[in-house]
Short mmCIF file of the C-alpha atoms (twelve columns), coordinates in Angstrom:
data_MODEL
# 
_entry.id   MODEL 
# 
loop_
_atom_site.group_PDB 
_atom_site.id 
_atom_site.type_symbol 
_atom_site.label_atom_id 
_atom_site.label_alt_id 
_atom_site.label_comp_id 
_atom_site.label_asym_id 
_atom_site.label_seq_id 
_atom_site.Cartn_x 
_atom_site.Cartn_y 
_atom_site.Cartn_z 
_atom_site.pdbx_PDB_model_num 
ATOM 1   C CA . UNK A 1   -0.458  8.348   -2.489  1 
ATOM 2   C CA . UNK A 2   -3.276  5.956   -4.398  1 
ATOM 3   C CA . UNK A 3   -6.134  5.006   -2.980  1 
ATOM 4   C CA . UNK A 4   -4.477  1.820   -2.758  1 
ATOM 5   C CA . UNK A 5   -1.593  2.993   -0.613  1 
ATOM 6   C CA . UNK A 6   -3.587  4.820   1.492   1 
ATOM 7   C CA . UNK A 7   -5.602  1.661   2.073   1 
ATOM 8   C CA . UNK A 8   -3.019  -0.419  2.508   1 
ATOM 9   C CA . UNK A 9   -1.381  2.548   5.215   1 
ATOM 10  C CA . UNK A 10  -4.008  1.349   7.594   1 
ATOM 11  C CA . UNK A 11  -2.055  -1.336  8.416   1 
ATOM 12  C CA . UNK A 12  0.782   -0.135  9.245   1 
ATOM 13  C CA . UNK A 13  0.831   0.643   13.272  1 
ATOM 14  C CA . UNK A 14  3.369   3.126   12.622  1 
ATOM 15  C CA . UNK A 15  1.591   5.294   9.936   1 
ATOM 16  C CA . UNK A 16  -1.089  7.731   10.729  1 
ATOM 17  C CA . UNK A 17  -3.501  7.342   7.952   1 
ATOM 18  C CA . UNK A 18  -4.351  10.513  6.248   1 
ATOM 19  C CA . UNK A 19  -7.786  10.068  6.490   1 
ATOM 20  C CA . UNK A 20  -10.388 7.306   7.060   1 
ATOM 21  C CA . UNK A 21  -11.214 5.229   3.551   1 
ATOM 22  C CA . UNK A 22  -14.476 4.642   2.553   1 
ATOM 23  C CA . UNK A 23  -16.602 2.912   -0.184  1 
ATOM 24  C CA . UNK A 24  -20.588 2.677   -0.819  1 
ATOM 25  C CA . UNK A 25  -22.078 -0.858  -2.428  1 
ATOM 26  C CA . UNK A 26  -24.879 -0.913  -4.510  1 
ATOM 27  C CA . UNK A 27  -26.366 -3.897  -7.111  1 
ATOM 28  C CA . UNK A 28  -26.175 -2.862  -10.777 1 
ATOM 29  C CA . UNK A 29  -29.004 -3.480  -13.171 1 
ATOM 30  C CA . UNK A 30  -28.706 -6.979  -15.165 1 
ATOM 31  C CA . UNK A 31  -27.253 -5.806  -17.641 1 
ATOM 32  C CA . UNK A 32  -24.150 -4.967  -15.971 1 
ATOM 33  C CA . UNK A 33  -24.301 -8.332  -13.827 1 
ATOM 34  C CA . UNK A 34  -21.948 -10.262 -16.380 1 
ATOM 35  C CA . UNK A 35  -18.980 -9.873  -18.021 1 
ATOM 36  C CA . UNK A 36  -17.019 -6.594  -19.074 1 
ATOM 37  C CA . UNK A 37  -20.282 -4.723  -18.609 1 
ATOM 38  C CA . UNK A 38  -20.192 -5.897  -15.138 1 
ATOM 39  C CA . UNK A 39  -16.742 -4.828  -15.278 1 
ATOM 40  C CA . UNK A 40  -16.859 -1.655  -17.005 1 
ATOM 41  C CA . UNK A 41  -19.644 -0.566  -14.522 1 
ATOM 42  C CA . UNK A 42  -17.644 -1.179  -11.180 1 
ATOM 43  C CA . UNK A 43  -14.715 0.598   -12.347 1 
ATOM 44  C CA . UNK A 44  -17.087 3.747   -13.571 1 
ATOM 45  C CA . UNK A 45  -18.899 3.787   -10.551 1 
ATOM 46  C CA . UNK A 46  -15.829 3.123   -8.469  1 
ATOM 47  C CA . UNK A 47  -13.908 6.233   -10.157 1 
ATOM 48  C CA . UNK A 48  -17.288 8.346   -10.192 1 
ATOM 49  C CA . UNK A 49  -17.710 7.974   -6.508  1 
ATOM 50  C CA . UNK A 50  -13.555 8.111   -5.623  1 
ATOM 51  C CA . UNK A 51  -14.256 5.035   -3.559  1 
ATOM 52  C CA . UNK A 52  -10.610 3.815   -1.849  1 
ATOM 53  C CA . UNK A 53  -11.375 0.327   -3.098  1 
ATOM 54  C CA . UNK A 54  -13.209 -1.508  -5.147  1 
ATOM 55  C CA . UNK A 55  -15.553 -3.446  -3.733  1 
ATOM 56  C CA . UNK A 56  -17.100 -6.944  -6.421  1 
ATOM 57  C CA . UNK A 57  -20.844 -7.016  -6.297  1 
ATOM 58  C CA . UNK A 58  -21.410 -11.259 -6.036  1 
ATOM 59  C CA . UNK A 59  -24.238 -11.430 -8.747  1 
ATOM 60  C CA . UNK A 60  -24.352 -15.500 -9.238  1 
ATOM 61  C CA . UNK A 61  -26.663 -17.109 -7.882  1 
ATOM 62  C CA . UNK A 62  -27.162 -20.518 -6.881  1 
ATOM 63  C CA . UNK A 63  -29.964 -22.135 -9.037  1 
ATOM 64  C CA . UNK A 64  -33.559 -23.435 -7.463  1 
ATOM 65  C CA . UNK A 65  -33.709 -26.727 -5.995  1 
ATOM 66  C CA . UNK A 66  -37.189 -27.768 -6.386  1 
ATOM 67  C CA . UNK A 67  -36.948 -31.022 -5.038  1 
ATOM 68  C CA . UNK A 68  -36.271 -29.628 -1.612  1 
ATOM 69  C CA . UNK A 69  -39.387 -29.576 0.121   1 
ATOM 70  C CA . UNK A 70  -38.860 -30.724 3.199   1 
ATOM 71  C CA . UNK A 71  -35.569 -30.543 5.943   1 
ATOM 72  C CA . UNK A 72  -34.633 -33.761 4.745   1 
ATOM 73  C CA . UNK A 73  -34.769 -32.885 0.919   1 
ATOM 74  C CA . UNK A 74  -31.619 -30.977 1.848   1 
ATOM 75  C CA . UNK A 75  -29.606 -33.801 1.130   1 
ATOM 76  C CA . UNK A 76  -30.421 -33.497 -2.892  1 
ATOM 77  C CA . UNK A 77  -28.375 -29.909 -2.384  1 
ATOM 78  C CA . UNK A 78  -25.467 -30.239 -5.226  1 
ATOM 79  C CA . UNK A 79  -22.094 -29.168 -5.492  1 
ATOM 80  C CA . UNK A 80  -21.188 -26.759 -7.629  1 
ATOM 81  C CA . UNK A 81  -17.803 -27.448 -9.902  1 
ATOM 82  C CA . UNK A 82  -15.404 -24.515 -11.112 1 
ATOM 83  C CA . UNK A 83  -16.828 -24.338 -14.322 1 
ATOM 84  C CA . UNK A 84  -20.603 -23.009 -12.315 1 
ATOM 85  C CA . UNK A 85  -18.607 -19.631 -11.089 1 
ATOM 86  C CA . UNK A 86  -16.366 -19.226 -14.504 1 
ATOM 87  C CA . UNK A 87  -18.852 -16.388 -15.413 1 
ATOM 88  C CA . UNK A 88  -18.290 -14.451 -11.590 1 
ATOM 89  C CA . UNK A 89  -14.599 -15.430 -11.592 1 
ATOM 90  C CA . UNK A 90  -13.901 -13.722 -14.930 1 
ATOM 91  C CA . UNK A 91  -15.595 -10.289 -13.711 1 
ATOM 92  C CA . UNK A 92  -13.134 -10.739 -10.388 1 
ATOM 93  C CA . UNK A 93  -10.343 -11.002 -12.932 1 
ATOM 94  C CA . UNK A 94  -10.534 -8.232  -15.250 1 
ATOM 95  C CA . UNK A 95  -11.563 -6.214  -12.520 1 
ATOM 96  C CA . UNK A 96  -8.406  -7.043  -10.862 1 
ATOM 97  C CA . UNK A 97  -6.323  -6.488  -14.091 1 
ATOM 98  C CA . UNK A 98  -8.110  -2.849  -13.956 1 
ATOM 99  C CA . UNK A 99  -7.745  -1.942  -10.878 1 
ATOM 100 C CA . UNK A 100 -4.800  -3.550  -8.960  1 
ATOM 101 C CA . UNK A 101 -2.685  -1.273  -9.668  1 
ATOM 102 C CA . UNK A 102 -4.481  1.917   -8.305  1 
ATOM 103 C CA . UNK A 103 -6.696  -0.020  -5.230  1 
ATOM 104 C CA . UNK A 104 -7.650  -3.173  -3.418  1 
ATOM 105 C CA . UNK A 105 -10.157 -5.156  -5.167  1 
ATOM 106 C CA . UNK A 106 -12.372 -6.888  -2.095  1 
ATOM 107 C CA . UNK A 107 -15.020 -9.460  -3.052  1 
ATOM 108 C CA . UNK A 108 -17.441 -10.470 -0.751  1 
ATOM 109 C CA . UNK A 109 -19.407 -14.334 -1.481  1 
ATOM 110 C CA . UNK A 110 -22.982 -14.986 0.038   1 
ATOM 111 C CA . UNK A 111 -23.341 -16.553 3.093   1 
ATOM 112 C CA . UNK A 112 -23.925 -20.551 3.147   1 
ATOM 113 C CA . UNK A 113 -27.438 -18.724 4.020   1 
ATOM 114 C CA . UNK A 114 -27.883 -16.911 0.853   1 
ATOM 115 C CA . UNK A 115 -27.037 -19.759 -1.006  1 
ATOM 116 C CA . UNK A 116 -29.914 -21.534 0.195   1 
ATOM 117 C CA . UNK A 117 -32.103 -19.215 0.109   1 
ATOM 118 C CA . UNK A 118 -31.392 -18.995 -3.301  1 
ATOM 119 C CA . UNK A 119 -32.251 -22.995 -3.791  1 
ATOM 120 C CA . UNK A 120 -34.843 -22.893 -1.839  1 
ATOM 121 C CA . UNK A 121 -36.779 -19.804 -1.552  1 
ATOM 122 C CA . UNK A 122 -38.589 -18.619 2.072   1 
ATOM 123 C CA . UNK A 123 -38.879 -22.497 2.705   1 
ATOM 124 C CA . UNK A 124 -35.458 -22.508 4.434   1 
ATOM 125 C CA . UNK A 125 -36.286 -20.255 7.405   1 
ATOM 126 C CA . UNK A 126 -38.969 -23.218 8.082   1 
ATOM 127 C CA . UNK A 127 -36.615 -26.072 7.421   1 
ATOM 128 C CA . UNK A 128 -34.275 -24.589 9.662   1 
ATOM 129 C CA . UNK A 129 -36.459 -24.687 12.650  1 
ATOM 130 C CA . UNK A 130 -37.924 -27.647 12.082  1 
ATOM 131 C CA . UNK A 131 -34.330 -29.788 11.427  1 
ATOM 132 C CA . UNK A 132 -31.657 -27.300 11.611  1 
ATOM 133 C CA . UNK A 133 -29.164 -30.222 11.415  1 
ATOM 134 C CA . UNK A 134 -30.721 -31.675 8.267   1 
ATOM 135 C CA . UNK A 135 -30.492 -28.370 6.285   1 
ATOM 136 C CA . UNK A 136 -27.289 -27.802 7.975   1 
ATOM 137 C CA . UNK A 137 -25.721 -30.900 6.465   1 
ATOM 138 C CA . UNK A 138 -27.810 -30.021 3.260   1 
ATOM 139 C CA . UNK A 139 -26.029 -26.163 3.204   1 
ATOM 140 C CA . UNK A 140 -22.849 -28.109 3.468   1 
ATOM 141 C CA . UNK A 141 -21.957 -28.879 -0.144  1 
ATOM 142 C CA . UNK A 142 -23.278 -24.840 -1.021  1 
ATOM 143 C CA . UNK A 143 -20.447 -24.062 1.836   1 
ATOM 144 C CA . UNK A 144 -17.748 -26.351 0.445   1 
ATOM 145 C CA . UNK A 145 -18.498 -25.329 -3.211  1 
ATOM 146 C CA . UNK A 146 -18.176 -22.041 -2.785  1 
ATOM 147 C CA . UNK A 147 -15.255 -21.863 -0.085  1 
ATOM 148 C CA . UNK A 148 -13.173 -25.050 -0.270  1 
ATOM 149 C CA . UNK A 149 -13.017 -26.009 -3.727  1 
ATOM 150 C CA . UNK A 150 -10.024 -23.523 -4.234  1 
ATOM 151 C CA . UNK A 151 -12.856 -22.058 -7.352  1 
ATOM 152 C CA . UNK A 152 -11.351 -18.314 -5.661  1 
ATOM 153 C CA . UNK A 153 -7.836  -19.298 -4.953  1 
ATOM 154 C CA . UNK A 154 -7.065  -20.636 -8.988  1 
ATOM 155 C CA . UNK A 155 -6.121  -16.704 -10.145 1 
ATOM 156 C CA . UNK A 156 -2.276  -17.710 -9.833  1 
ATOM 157 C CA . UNK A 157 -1.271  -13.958 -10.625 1 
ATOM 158 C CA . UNK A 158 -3.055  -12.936 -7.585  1 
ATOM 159 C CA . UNK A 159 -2.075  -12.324 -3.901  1 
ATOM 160 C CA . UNK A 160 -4.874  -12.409 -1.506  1 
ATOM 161 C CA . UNK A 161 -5.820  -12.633 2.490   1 
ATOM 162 C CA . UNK A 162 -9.352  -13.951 3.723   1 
ATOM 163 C CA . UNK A 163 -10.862 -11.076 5.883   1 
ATOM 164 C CA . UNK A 164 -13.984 -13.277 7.671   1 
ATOM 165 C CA . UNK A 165 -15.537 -11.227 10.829  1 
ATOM 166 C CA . UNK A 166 -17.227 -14.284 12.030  1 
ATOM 167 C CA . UNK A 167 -13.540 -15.764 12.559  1 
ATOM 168 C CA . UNK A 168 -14.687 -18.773 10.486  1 
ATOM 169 C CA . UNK A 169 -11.989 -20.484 7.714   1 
ATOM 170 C CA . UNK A 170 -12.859 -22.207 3.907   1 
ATOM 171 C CA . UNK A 171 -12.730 -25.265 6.067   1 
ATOM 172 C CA . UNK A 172 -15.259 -23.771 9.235   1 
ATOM 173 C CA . UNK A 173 -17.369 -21.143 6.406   1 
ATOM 174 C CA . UNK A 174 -20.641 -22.951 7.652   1 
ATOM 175 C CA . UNK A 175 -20.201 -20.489 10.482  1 
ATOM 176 C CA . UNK A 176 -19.635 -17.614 8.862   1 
ATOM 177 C CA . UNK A 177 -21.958 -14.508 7.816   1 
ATOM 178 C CA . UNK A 178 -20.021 -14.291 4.161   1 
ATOM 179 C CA . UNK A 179 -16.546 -15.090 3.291   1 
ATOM 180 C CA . UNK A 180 -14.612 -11.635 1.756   1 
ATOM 181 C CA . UNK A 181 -11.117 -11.860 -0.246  1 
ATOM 182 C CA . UNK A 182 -9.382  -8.590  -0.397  1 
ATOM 183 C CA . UNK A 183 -6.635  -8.967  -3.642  1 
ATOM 184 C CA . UNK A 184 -3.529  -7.177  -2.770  1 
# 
């Protein structure tokens, strides 16, 4: 049995799993953040360790905003087209190519939190306590840029399911801790 297999074995009700899989996440240096390094890299370090799947470090990050400055400078927050996570979605890609055939591939995007603390540095914890509505509707287009714009879903060849803990959908992700995509 692969590691994919035995991954998969988990849910089945019926099957005892052989053992209990496991995988360890760390952040590469930048110069395996991008492209078939970044590629290359997870599939050594997955095969060095004998992870059961391989799990995408998300290494894109949304760019500073320096406009926002205050809660209601959330509303300059952009959207993000397709061709802003090209570089990421290629990575998911050949590492799915790679490694599809001998275990999951699971990719894990920031939270709608992430993202703006990405745009806007420490200032968000503030913002958020000060008009936690304002940023919220500011977050929004982060959320709906990386979740609903179908930029994850366009890899025809692949099968996925949406694992998300906090319950949330593409269409709820403002509520969710980070949105994961497990490619079966």
């Amino acid at each position: 049995m692969n590691k994919r297999d035995g991954v998969l074995r988990l849910l089945d009700a019926g099957q005892e799993p052989p053992y209990t899989p496991a995988a360890f996440f760390l952040h590469f240096g930048p110069d395996y953040q991008r492209g078939p390094a970044a590629v290359e890299r997870h599939l050594a370090y997955f095969r060095q360790t004998g992870m059961d799947f391989v799990k995408i470090q998300y290494e894109h990050s949304f760019p500073a905003v320096p406009e926002i400055q205050r809660p209601q400078d959330w509303a300059k927050m952009p959207f993000h087209k397709l061709d802003f996570y090209q570089e990421p979605l290629r990575v998911v890609e050949g590492l799915i190519k790679a490694a599809k055939p001998e275990a999951l591939v699971l990719l894990t995007l920031y939270s709608p939190f992430m993202f703006a603390g990405q745009v806007a540095g420490e200032r968000v914890v503030e913002h958020i306590r000060q008009d936690p509505e304002a940023v919220k509707r500011g977050i929004s287009p982060a959320t709906a840029s990386a979740a609903s714009n179908k930029s994850w879903w366009l890899m025809d060849q692949v099968s996925f399911q949406v694992f998300n803990p906090a319950g949330a959908s593409a269409d709820r992700a403002e509520n969710a801790n980070s949105l994961s995509f497990m490619y079966c």
